[in-house]
C-alpha positions as CSV (number, residue, x, y, z in Angstrom):
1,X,-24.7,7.2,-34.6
2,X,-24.8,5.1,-37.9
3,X,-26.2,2.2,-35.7
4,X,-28.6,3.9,-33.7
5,X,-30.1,4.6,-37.6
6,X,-30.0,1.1,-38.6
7,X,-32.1,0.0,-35.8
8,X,-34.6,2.8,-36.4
9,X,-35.0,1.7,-39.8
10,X,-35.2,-2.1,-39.1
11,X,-37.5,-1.2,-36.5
12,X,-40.0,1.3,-39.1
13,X,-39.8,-1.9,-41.7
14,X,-40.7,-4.3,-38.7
15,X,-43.8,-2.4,-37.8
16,X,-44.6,-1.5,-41.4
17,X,-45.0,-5.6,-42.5
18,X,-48.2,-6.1,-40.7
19,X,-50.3,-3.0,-41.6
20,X,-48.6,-2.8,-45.3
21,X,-50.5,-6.0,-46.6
22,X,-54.1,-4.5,-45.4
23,X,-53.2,-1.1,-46.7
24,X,-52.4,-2.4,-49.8
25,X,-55.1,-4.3,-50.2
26,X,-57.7,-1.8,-49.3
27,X,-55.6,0.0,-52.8
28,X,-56.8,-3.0,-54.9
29,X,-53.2,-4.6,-54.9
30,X,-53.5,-8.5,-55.3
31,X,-52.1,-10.9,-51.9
32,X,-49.6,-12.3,-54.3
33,X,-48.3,-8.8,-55.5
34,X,-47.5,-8.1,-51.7
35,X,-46.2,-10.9,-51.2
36,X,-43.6,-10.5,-53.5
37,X,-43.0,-7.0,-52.6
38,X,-42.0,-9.0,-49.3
39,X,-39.7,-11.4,-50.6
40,X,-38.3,-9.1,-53.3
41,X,-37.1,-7.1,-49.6
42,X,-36.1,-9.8,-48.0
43,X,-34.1,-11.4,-50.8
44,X,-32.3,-7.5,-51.1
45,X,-31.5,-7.6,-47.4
46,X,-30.3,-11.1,-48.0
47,X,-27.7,-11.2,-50.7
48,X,-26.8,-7.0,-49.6
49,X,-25.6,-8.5,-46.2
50,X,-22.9,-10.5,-47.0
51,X,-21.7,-7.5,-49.8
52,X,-21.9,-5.0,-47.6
53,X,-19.4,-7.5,-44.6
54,X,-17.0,-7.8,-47.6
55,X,-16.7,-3.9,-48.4
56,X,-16.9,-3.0,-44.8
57,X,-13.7,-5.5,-44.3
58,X,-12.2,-4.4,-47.2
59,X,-12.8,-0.8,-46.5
60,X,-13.6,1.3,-43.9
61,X,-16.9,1.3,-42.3
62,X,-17.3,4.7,-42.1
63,X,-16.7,4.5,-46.3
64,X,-19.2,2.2,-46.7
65,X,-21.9,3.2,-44.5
């Protein structure tokens, strides 16, 4: 169940990058402000991964998810 939510949520952040920059923009938010929004995510997903392997090894998955 827990992974049938993961991929939903992947799959609403997937389909929210292309229309979230022209939404944004149309608010009067700057290219570069979006942009970091993007890679403040990314970076997040990027350093979370490898914590979140360690605890589910360490611990139980169920714990950690």
């Amino acid at each position: 169940m827990s992974i049938i939510g993961c991929m939903i949520a992947m799959i609403c952040l997937i389909s929210m990058d292309p229309t979230l920059a022209v939404r944004l923009s149309d608010l009067g938010v700057s290219n570069t402000m979006v942009g970091m929004a993007f890679a403040i995510m990314g970076a997040c997903f990027g350093l979370g991964s490898p914590v979140a392997g360690w605890l589910c090894n360490k611990f139980s998955r169920k714990i950690v998810m």
